[in-house]
Backbone as JSON Lines, residues from 0, in Angstrom:
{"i":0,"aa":"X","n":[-0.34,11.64,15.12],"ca":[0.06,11.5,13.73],"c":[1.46,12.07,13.5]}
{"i":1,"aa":"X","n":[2.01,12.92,14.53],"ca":[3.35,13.55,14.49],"c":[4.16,12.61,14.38]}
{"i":2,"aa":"X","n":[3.89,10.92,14.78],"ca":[5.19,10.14,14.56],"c":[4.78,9.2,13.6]}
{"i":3,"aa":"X","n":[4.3,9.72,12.95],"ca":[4.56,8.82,12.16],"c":[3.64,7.5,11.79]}
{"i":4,"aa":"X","n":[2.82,7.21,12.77],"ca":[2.27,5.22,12.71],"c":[2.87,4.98,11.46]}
{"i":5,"aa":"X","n":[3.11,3.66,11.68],"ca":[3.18,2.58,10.6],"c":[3.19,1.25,11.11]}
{"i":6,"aa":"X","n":[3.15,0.42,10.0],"ca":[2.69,-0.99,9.66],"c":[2.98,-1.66,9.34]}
{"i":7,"aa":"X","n":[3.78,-3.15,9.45],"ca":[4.42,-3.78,8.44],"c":[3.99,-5.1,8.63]}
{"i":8,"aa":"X","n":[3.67,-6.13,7.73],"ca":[3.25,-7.22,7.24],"c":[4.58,-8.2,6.29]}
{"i":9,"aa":"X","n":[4.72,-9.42,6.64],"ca":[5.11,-10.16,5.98],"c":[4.94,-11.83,5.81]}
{"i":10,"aa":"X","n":[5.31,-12.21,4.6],"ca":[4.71,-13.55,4.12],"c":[6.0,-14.28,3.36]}
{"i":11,"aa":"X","n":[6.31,-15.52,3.25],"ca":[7.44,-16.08,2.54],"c":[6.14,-16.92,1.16]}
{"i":12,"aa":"X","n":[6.62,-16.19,-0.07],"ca":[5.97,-16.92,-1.19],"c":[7.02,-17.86,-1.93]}
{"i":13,"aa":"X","n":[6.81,-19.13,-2.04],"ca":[7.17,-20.1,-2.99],"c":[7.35,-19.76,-5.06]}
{"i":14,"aa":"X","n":[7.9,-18.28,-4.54],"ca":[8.21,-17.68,-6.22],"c":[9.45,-16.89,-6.22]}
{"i":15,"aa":"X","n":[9.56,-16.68,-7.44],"ca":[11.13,-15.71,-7.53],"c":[10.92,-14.74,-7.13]}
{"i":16,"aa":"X","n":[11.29,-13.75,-6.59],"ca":[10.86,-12.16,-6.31],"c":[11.17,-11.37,-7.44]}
{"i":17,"aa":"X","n":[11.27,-11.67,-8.94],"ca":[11.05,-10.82,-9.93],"c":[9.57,-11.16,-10.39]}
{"i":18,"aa":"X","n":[8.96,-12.78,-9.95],"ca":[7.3,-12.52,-10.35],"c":[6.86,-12.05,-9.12]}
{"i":19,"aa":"X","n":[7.44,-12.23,-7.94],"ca":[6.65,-11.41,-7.29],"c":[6.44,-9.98,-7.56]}
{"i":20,"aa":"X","n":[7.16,-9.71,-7.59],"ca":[7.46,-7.68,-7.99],"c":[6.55,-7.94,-8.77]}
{"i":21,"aa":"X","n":[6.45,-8.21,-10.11],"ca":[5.43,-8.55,-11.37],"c":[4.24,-7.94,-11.11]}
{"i":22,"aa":"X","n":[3.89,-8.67,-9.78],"ca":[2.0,-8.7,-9.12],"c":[1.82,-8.08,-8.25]}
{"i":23,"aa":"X","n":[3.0,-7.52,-7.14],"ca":[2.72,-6.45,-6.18],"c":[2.77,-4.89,-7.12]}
{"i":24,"aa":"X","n":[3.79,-4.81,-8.4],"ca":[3.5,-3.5,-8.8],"c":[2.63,-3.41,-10.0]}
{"i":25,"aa":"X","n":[1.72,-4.03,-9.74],"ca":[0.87,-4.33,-10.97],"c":[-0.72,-3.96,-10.47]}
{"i":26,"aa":"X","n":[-0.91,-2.6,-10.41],"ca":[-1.81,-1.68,-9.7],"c":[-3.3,-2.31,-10.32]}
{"i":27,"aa":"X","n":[-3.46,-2.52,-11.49],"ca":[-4.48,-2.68,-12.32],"c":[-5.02,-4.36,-11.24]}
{"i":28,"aa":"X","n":[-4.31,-4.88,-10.72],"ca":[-4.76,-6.23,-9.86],"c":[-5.38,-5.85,-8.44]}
{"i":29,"aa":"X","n":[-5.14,-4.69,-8.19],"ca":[-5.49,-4.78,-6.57],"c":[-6.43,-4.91,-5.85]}
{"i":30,"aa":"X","n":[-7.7,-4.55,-7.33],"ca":[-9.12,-4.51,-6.7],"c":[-9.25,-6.44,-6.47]}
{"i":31,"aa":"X","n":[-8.55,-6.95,-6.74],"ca":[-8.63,-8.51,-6.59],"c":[-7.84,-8.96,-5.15]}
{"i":32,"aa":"X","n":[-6.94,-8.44,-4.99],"ca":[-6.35,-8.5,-3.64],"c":[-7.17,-7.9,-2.23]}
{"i":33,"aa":"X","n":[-8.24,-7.89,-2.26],"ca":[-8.71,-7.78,-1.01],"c":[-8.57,-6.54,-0.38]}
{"i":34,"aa":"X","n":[-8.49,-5.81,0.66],"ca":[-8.99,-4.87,1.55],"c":[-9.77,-3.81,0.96]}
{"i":35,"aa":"X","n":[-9.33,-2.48,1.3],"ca":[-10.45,-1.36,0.72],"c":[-9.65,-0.97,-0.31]}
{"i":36,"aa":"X","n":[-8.79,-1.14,-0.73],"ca":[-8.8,-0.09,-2.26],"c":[-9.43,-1.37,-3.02]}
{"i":37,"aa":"X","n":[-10.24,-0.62,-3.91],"ca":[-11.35,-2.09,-4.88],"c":[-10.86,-1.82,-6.34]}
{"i":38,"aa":"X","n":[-9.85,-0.74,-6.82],"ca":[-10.03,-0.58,-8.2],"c":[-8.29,0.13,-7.86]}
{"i":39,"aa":"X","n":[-7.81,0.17,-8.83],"ca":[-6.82,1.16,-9.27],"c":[-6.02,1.18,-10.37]}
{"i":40,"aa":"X","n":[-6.06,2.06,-11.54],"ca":[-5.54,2.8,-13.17],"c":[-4.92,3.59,-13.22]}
{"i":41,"aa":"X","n":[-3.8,3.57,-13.77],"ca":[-3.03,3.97,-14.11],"c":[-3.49,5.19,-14.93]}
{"i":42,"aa":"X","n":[-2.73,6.15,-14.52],"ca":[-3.63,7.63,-15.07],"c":[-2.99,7.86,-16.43]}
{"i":43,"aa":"X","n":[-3.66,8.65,-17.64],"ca":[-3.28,8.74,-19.25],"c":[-1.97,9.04,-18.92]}
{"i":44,"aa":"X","n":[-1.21,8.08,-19.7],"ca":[0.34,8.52,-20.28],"c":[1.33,7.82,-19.08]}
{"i":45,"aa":"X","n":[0.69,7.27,-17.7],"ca":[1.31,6.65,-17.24],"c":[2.15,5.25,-17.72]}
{"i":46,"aa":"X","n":[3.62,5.08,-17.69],"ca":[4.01,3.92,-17.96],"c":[4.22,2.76,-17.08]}
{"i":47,"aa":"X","n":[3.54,2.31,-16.79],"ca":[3.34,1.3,-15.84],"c":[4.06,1.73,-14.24]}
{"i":48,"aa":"X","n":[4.63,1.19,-13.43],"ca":[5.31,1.36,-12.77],"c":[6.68,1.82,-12.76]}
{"i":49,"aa":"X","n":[6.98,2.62,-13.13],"ca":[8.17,3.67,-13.09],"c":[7.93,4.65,-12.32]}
{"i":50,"aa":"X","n":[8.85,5.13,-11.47],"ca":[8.94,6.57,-10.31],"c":[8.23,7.45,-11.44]}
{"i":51,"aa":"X","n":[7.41,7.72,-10.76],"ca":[6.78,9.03,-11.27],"c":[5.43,8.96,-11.96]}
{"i":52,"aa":"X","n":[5.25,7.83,-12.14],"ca":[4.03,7.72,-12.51],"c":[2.95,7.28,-11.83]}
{"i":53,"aa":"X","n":[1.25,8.2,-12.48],"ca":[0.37,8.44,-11.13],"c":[-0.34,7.53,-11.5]}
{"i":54,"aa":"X","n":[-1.29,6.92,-10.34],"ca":[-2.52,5.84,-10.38],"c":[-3.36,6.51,-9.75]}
{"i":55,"aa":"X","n":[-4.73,6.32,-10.25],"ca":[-5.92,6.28,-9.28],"c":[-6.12,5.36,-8.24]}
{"i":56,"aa":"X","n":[-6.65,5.52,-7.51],"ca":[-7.27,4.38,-6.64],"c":[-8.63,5.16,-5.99]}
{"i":57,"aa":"X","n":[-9.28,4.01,-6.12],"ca":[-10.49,3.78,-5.52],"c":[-10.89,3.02,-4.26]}
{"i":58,"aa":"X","n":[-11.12,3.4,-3.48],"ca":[-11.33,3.07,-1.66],"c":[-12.93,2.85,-1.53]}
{"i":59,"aa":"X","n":[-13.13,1.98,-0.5],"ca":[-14.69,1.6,0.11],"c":[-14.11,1.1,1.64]}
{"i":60,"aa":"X","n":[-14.71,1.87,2.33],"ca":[-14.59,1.54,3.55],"c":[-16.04,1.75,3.91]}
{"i":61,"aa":"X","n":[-17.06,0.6,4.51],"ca":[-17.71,0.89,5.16],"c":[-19.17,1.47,4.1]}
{"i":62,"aa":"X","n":[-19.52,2.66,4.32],"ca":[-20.36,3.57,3.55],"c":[-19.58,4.46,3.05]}
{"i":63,"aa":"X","n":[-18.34,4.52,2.68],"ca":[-17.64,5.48,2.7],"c":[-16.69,5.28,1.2]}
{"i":64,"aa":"X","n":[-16.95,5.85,0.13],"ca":[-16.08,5.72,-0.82],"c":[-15.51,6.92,-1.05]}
{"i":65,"aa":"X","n":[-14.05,6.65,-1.43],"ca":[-13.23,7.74,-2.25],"c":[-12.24,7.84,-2.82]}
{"i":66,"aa":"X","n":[-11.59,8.44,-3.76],"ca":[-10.49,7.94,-5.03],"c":[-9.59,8.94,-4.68]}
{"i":67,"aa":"X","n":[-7.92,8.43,-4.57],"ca":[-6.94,8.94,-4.22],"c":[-6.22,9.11,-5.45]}
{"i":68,"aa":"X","n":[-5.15,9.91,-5.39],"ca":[-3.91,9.77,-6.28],"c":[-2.93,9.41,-5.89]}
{"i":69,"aa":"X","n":[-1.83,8.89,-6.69],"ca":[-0.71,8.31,-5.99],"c":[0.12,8.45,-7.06]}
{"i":70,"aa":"X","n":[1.68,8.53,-6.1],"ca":[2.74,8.63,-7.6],"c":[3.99,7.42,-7.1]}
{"i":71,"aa":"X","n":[4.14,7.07,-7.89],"ca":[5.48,6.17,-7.52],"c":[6.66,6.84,-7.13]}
{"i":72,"aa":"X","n":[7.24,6.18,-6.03],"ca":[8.19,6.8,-4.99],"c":[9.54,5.94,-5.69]}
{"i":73,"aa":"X","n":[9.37,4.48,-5.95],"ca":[10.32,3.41,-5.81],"c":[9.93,2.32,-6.78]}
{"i":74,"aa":"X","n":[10.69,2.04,-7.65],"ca":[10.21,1.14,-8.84],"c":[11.57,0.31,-9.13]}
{"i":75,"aa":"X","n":[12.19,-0.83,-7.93],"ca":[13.33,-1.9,-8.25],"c":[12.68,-3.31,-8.99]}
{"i":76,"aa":"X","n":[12.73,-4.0,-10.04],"ca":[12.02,-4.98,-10.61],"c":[12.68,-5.78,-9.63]}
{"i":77,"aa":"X","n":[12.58,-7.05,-8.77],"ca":[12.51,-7.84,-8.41],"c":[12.87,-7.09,-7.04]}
{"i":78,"aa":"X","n":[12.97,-5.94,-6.33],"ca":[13.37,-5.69,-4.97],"c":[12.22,-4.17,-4.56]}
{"i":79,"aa":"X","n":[12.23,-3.61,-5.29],"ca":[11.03,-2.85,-4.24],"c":[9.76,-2.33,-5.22]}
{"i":80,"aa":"X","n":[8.52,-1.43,-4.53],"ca":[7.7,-1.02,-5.19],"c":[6.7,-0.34,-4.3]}
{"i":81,"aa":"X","n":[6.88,1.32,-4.56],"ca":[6.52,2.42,-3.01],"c":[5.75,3.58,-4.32]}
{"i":82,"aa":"X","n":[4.84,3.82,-3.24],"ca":[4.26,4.83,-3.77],"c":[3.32,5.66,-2.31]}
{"i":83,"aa":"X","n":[3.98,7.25,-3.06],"ca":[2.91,8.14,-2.1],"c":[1.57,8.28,-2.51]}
{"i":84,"aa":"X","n":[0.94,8.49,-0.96],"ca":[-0.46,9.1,-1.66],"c":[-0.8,10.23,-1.4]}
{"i":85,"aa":"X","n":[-0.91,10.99,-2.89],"ca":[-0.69,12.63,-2.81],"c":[0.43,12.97,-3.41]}
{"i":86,"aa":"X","n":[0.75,14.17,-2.4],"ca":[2.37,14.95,-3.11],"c":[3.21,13.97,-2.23]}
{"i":87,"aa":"X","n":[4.06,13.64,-2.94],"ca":[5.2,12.83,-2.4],"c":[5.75,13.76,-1.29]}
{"i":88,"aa":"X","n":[6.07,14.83,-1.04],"ca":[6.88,16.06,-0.68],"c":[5.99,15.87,0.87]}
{"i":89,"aa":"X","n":[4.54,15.69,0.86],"ca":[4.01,15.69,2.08],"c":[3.25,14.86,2.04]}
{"i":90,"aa":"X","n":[3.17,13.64,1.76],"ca":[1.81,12.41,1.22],"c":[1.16,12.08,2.85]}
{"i":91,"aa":"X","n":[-0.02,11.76,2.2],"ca":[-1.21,11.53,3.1],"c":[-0.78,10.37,3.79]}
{"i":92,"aa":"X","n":[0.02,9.25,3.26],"ca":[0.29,7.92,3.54],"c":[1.67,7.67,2.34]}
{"i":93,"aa":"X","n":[2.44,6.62,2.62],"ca":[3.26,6.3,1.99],"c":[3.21,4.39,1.92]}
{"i":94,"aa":"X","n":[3.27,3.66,1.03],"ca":[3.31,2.36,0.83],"c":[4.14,1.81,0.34]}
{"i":95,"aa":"X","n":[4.61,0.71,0.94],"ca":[6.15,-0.31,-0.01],"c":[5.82,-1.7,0.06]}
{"i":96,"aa":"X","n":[6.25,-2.04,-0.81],"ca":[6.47,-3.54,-1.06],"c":[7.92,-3.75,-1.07]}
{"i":97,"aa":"X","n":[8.74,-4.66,-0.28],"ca":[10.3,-4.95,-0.48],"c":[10.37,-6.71,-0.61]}
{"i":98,"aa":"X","n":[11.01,-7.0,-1.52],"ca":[11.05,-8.49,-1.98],"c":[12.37,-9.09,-1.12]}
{"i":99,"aa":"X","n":[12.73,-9.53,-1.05],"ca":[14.07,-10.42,-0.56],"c":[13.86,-11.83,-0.87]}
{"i":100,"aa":"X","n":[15.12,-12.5,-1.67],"ca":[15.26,-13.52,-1.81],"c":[15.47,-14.54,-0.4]}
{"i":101,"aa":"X","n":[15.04,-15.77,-0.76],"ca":[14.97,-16.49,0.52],"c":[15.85,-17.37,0.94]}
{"i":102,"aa":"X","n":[16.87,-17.44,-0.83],"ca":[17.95,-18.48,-0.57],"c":[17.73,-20.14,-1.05]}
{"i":103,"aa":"X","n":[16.35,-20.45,-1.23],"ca":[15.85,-21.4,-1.77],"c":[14.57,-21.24,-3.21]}
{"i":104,"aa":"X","n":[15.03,-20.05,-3.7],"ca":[14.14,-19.77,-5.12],"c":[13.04,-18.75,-4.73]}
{"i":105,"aa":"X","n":[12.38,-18.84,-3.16],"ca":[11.06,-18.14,-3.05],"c":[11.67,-16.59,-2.66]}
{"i":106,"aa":"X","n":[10.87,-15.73,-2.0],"ca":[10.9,-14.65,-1.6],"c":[10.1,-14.63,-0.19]}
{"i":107,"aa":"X","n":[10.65,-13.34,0.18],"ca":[10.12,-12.76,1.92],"c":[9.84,-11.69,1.12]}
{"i":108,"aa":"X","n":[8.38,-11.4,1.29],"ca":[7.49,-10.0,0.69],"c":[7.03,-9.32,2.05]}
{"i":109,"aa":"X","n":[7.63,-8.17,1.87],"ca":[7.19,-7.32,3.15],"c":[6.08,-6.06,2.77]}
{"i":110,"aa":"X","n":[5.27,-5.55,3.4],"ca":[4.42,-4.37,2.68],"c":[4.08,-4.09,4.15]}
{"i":111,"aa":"X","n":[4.7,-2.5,3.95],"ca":[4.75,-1.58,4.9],"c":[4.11,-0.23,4.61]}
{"i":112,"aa":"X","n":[3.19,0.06,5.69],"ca":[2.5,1.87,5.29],"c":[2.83,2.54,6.71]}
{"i":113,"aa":"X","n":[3.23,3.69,5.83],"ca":[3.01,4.99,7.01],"c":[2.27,5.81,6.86]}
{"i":114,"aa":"X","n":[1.5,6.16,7.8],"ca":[0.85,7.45,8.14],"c":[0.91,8.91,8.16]}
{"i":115,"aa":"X","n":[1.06,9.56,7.13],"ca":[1.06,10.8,7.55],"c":[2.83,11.29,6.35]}
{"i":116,"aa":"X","n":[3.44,12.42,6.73],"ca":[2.93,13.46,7.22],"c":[1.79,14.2,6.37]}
{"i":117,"aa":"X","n":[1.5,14.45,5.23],"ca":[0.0,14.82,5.06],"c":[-0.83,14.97,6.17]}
{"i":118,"aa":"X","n":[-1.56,15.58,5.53],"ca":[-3.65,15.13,5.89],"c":[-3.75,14.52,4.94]}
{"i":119,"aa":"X","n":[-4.7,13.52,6.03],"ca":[-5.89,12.33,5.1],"c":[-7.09,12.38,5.88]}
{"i":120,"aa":"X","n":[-8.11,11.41,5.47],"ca":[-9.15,11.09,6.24],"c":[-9.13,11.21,8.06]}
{"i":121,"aa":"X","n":[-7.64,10.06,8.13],"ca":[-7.37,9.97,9.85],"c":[-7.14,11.5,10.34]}
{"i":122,"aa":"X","n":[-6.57,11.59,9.85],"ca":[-6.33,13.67,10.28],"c":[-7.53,14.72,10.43]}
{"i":123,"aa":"X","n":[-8.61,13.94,9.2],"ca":[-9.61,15.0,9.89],"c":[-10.68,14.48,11.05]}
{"i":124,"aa":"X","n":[-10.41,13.45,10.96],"ca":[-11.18,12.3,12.12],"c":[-10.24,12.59,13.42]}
{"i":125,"aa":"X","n":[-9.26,12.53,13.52],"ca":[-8.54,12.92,14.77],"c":[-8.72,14.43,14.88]}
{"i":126,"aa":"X","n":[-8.78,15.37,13.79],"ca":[-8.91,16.8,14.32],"c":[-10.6,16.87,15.2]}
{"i":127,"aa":"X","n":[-11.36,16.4,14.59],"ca":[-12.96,16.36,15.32],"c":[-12.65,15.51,16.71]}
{"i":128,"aa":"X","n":[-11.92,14.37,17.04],"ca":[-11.71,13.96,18.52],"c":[-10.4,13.7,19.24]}
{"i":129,"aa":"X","n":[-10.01,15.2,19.13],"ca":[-8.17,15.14,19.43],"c":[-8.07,13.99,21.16]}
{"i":130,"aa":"X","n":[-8.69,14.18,21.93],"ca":[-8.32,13.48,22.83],"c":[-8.45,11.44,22.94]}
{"i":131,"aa":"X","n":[-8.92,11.53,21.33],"ca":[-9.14,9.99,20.89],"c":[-8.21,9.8,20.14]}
{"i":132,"aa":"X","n":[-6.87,10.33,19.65],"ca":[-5.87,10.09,18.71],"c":[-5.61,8.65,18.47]}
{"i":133,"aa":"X","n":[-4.67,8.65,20.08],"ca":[-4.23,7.2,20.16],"c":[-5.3,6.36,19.66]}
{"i":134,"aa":"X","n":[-6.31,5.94,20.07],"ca":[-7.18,4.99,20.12],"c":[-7.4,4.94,18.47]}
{"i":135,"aa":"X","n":[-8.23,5.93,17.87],"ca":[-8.38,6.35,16.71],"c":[-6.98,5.84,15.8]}
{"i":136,"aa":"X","n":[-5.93,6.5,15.88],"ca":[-4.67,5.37,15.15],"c":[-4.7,3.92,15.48]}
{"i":137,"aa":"X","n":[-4.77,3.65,16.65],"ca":[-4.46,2.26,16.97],"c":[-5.55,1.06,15.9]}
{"i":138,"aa":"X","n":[-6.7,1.67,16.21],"ca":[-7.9,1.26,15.04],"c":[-7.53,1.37,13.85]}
{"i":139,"aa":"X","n":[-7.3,2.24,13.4],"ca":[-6.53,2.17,12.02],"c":[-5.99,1.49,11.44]}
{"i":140,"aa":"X","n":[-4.36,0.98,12.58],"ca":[-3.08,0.52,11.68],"c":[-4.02,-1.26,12.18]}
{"i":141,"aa":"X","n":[-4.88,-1.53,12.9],"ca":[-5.29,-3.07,13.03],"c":[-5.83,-2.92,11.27]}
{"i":142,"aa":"X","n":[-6.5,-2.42,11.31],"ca":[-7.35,-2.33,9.76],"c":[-6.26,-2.48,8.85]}
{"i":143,"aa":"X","n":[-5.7,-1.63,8.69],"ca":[-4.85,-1.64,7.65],"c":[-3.8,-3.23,7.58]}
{"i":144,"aa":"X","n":[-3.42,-3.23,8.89],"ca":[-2.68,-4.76,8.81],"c":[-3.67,-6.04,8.54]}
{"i":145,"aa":"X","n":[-5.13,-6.09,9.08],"ca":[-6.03,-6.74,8.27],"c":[-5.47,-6.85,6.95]}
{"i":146,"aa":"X","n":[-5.95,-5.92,6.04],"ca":[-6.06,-5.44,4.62],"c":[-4.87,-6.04,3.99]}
{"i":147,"aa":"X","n":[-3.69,-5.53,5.13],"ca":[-2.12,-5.61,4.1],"c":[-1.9,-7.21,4.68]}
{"i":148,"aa":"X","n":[-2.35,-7.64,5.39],"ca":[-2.41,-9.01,4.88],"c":[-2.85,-9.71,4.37]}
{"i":149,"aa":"X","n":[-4.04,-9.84,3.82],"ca":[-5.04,-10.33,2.95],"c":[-4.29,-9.97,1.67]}
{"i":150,"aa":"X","n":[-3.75,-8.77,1.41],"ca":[-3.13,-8.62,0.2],"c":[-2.0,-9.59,-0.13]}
{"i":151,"aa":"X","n":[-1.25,-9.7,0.71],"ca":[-0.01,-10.37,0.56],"c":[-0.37,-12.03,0.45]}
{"i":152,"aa":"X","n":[-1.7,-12.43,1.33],"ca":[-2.05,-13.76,0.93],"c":[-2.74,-14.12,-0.55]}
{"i":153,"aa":"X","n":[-3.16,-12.84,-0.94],"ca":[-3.75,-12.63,-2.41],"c":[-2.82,-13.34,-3.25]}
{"i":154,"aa":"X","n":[-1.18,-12.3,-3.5],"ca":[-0.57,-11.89,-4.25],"c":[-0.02,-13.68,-4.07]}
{"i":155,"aa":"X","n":[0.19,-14.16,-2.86],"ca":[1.0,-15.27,-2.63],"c":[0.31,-16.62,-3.52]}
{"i":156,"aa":"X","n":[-1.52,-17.16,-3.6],"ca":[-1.8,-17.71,-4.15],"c":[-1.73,-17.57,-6.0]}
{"i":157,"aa":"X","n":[-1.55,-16.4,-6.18],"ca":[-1.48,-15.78,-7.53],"c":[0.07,-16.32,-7.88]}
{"i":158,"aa":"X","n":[0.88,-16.0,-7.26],"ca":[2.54,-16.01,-7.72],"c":[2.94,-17.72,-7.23]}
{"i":159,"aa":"X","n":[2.16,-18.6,-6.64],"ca":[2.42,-19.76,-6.22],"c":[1.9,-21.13,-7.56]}
């Protein structure tokens, strides 16, 4: 977990990348986009997507549920949309969405996570089988690229 893992996924959608941005930072949709987070609200007094403002999220993996916090890292309307989970300063995970125009009206949507530096779940699962790290991450970031693609095919029939 010292380096870091991460993940990156991408898809070319047939939309502007200001509706894309629209639906990737539009937290209240995600439980519709597929993988394990199933729910996520914007916490009292939050203003939508602006740096600094926190969301809940709600996770199901498996038998396994549990609700994170998150604060916005990065809020560009038509070019990015990042948020830590946790304290930004040491987040459990970090997430982005980056838009790029394609030159013909659509966009290249990228959504990238890193691992760590926090503790999360993987951290205490790797502290119980340190000599399974590798393996244990490697399982992970497949899951997660599952997930973060299904999302991005979500967001793509939505914005198409």
């Amino acid at each position: 977990m010292s380096d870091l893992p991460s993940v990156e996924v991408s898809l070319i959608l047939a939309a502007p990348p200001e509706r894309v941005w629209a639906l990737a930072s539009d937290v209240t949709r995600v439980g519709s986009w597929g993988g394990e987070c199933v729910e996520a609200a914007w916490v009292k007094g939050a203003d939508g997507p602006a740096v600094g403002a926190h969301f809940l999220g709600h996770q199901v993996r498996g038998d396994r549920k549990w609700e994170t916090t998150s604060v916005v890292i990065e809020s560009e309307p038509g070019v990015s949309f990042a948020w830590a989970v946790g304290d930004p300063a040491n987040a459990a995970a970090t997430w982005r969405y980056q838009m790029t125009a394609d030159g013909s009206g659509g966009t290249v949507l990228r959504y990238r996570a890193v691992m760590g530096p926090g503790p999360s779940g993987l951290t205490a699962v790797i502290a119980e089988m340190p000599d399974r790290e590798e393996s244990i991450i490697a399982r992970r970031m497949k899951e997660h690229e599952r997930n973060m693609t299904a999302t991005l095919e979500a967001i793509k029939r939505v914005a198409e």
